[in-house]
C-alpha positions as CSV (number, residue, x, y, z in Angstrom):
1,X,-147.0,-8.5,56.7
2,X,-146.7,-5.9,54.1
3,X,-145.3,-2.3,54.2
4,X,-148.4,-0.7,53.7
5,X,-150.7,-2.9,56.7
6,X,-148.4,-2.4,58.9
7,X,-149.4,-4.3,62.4
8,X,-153.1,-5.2,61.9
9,X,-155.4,-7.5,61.8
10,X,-155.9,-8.5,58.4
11,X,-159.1,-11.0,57.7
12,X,-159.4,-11.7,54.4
13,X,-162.8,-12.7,52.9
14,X,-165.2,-14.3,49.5
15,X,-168.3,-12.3,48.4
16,X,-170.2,-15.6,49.2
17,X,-168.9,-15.8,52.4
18,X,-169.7,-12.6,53.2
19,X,-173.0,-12.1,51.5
20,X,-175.6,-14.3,50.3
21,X,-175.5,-14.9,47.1
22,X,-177.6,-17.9,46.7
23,X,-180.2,-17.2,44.3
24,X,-177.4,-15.5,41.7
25,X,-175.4,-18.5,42.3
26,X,-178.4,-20.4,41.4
27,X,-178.5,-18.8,38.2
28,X,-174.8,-19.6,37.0
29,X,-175.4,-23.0,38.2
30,X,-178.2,-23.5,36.0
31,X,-177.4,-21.2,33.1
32,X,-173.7,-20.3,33.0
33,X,-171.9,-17.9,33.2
34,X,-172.8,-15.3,31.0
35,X,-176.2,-15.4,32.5
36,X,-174.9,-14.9,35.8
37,X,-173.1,-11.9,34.7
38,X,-176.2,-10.3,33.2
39,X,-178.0,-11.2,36.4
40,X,-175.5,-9.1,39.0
41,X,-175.6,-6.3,36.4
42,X,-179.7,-6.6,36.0
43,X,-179.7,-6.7,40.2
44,X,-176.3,-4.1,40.9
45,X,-178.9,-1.5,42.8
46,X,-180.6,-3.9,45.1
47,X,-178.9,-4.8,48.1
48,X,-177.4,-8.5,49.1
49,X,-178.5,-9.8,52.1
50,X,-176.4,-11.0,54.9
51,X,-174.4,-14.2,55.0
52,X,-172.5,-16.7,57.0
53,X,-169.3,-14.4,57.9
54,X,-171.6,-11.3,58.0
55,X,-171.7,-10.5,62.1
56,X,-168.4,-11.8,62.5
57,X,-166.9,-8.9,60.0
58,X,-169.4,-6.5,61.3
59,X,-167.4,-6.9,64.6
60,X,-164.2,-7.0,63.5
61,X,-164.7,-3.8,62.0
62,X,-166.7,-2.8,65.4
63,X,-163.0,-2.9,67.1
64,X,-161.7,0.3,64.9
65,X,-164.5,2.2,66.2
66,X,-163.6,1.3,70.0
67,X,-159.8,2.0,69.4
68,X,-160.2,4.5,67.3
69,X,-157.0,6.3,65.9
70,X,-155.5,4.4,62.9
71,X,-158.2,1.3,61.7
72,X,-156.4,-2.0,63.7
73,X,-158.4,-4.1,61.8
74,X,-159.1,-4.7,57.9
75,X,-161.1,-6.2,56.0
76,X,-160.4,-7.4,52.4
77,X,-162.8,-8.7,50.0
78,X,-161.3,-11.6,47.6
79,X,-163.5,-12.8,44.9
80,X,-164.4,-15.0,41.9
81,X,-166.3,-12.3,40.4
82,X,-165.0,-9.6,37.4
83,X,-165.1,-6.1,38.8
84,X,-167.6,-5.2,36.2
85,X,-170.0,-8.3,38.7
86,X,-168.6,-7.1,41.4
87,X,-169.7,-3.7,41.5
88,X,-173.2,-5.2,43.4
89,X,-170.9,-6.5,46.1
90,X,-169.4,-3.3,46.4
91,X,-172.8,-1.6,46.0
92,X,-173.9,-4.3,49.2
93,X,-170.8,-3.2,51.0
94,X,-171.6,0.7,51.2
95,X,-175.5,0.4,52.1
96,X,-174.1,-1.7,55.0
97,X,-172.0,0.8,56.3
98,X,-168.4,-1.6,56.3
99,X,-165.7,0.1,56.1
100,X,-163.9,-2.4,53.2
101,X,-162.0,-0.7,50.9
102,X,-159.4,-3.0,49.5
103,X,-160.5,-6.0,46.6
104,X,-159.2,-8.8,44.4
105,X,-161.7,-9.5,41.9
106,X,-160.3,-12.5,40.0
107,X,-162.3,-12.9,37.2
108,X,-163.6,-16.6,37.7
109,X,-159.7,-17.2,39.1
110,X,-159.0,-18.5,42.1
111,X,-158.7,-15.4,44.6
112,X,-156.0,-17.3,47.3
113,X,-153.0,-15.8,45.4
114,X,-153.5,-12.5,46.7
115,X,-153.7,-14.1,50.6
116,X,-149.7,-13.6,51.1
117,X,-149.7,-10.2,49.5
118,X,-152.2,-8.5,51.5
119,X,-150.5,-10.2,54.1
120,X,-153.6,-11.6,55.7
121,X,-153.7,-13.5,58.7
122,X,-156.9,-15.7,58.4
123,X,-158.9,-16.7,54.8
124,X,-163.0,-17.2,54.9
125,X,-164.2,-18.9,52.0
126,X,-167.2,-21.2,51.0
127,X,-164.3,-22.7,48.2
128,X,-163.3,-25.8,50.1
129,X,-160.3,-25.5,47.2
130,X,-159.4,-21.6,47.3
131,X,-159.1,-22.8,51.5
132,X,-157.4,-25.8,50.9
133,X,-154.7,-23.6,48.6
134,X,-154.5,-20.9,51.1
135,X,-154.0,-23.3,54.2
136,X,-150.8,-24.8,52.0
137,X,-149.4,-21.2,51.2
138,X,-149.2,-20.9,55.4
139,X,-152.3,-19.0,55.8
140,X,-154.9,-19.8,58.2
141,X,-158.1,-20.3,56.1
142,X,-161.5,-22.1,56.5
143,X,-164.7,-23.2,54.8
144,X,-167.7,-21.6,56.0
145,X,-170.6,-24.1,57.0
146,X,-174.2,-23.1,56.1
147,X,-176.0,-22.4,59.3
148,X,-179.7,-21.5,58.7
149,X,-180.3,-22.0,62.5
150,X,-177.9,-19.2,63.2
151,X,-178.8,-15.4,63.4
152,X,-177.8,-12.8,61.5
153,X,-179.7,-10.3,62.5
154,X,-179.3,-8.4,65.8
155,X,-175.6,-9.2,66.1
156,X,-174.5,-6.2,67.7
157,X,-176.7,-6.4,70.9
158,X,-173.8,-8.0,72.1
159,X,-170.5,-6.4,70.4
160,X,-168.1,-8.6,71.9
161,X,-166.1,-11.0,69.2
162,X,-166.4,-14.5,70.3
163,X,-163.5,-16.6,68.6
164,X,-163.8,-20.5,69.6
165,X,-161.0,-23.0,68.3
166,X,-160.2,-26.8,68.3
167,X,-156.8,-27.9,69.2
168,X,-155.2,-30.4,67.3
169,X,-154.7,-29.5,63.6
170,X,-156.1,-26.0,64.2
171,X,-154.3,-24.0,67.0
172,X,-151.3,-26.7,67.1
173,X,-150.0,-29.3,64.3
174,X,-151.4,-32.9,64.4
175,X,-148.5,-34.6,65.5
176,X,-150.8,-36.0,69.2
177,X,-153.5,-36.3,66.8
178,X,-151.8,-38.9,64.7
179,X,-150.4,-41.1,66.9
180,X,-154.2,-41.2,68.1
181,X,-155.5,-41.5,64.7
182,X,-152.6,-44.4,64.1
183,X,-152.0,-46.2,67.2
184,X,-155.2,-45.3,69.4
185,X,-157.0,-43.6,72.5
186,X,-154.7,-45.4,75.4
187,X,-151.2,-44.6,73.1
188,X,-152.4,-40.7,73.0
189,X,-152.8,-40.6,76.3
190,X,-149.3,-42.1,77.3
191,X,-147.7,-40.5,74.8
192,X,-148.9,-36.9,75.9
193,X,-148.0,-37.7,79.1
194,X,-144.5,-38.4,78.6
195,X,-144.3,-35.2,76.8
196,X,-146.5,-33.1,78.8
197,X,-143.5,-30.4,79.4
198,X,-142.7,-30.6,75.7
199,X,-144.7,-27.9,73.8
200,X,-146.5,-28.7,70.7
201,X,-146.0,-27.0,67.3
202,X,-148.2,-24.2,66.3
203,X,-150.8,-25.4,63.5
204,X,-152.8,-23.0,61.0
205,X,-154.0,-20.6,63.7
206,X,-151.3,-20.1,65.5
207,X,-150.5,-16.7,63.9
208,X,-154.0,-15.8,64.3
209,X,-154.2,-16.6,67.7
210,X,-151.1,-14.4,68.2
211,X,-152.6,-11.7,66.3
212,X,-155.9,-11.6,68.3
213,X,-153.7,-11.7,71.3
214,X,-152.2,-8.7,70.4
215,X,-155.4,-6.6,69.9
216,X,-156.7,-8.1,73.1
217,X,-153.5,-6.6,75.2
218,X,-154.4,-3.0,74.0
219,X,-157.9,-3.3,76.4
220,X,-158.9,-4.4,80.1
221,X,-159.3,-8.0,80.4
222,X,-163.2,-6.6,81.7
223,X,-163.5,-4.1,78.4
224,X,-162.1,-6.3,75.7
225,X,-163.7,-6.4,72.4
226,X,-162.6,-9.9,71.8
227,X,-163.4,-13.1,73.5
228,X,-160.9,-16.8,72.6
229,X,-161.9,-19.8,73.7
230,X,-160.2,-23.4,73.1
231,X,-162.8,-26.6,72.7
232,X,-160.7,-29.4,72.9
233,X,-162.2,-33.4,73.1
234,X,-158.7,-33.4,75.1
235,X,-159.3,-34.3,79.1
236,X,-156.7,-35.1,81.3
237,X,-154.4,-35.9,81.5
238,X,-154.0,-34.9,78.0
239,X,-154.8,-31.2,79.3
240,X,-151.5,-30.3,80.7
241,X,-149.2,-30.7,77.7
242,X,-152.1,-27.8,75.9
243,X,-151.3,-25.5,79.1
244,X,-148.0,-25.4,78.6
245,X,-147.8,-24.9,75.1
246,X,-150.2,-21.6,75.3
247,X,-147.9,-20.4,78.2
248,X,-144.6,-21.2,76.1
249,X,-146.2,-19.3,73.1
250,X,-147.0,-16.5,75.7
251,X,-150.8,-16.2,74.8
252,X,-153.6,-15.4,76.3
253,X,-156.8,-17.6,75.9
254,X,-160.0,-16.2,77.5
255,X,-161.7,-19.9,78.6
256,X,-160.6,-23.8,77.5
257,X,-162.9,-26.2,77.8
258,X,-161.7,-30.3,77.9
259,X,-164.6,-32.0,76.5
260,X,-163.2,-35.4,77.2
261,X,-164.9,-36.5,73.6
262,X,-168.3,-34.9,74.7
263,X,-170.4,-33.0,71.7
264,X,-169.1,-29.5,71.4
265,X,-171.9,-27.9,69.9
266,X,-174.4,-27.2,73.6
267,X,-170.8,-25.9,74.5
268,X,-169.9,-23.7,72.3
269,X,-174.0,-22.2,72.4
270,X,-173.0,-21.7,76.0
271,X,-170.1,-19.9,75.2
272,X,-171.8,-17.4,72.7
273,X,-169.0,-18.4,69.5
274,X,-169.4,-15.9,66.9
275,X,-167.4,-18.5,65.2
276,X,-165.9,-21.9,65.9
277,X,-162.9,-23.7,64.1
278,X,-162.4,-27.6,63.5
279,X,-160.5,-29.5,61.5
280,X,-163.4,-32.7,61.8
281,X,-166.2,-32.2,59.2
282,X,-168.3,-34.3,62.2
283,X,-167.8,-31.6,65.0
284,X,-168.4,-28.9,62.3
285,X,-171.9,-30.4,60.8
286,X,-173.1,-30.6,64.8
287,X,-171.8,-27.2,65.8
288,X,-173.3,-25.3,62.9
289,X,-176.6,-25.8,64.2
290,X,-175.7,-23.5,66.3
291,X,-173.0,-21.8,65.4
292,X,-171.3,-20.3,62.4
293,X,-168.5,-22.8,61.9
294,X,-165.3,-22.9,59.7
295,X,-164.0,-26.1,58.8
296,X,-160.1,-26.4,58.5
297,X,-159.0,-29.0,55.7
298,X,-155.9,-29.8,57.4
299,X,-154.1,-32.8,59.0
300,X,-154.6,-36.5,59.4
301,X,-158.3,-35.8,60.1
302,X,-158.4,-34.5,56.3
303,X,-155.8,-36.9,54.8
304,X,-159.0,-39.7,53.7
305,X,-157.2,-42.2,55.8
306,X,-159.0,-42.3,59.0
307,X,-162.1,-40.5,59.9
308,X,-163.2,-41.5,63.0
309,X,-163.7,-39.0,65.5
310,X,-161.7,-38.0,68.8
């Protein structure tokens, strides 16, 4: 983390991700560049609506507010666009009352170089490459899903910050998930048995996991801002080796739900995610209709060799 962060929470994020930008992007799709340049400059005065990662920054920032004292969260904005663009963003950003301050505008560069050095601990992006480049620099990072189905409207009526995550490949390494990928269903469920004491290795999230943890220890477990929840297609006895790990790292999750291969979207609805995390493009498709979801490019899942679902 750097110097000048200190101990927060630092959530890094694109314009796109953060606003919608469709109808500009529209415009560089179909005319170029310089097109889309005059366009943000034409439209720098009237506001961006919402997008995907919207209510989930909203509440992030919501957590400064409860704690008040010195801001426990931040916010940065990382993006493709020249500051000269940019300045609509920044225009969008004041009429909606966050309180970002700090910016990379890259200049049609790829903005995941600056990840490390704001010392971020999670990377939101609808650049399946900037995420994929971020998630091999050791920073948890995610491609936002298009979700028309989910609201971003009234998201405070209920403040509380829902985090939902996968297992396998997101909160720990792959290693179970390969030898199901490679040697199948029964050999999983063996192996992870035999090492049921043995914890796993952390994957992507870990550190963001930890991070949450360590705002959510600052409240009541009945007052807390933030909300984790694991949704696993693990069931037992595959379960125990998960407990075990979460109580070596010494980390509280809120509610973990073993799906035994079930469809995780009606589950996480139930749950109320503000976001969900997967590292199987199938599970994210279904759980974005009702939910924003993230998908995480990472592990054997992502490797092109074997797709099939657990």
């Amino acid at each position: 983390m750097t110097k000048d962060l200190g101990a927060r929470l630092v959530i890094a994020i694109s314009s796109r991700a953060l606003f919608n930008l469709d109808d500009s992007h529209e415009v560089f799709e179909r005319e170029g560049l310089a097109a889309y340049q005059q366009y943000q400059i034409d439209h720098e005065d009237e506001v961006l609506p919402p997008g995907e990662a919207f209510p989930l920054v909203r509440k992030l920032l919501h957590i400064n507010e409860r704690l008040g004292g010195e801001p426990r969260v931040e916010v940065i904005l990382l993006s493709r666009n020249s500051a000269d663009t940019g300045l609509r963003v920044f225009n969008s950003i004041e009429h909606h009352g966050l309180q970002i301050t700090r910016a990379a505008f890259c200049g049609g560069q790829k903005p995941y170089r600056y990840v490390q050095a704001f010392g971020c601990h999670l990377f939101l992006s609808t650049h399946a490459d900037d995420v994929r480049h971020a998630l091999d620099h050791g920073v948890a990072a995610a491609t936002l899903i298009s979700s028309p189905s989910t609201e971003k409207g009234d998201f405070m009526s209920k403040p509380q910050l829902r985090f939902a995550f996968d297992g396998d490949a997101v909160l720990f390494s792959d290693e179970a998930e390969r030898v199901y990928k490679q040697e199948g269903l029964e050999a999983f469920t063996e192996s992870e048995r035999a090492a049921a004491k043995e914890p796993l290795s952390g994957g992507p999230f870990k550190a963001l996991l930890q991070a949450l943890h360590g705002l959510q220890v600052e409240f009541s477990s009945e007052d807390c801002p933030i909300r984790t929840a694991l949704v696993t297609a693990r069931s037992a006895p595959a379960h125990e080796r998960v407990i075990r790990t979460l109580r070596h790292w010494n980390v509280r999750i809120d509610e973990s739900l073993f799906l035994g291969g079930l469809n995780k979207s009606e589950f996480l609805q139930a749950y109320g995610a503000d976001v969900f995390f997967d590292d199987q493009q199938q599970h994210c498709h279904s759980a974005s209709q009702k939910v924003a979801t993230g998908h995480v490019p990472h592990g054997i899942a992502n490797t092109g060799a074997n797709t099939e679902t657990h």
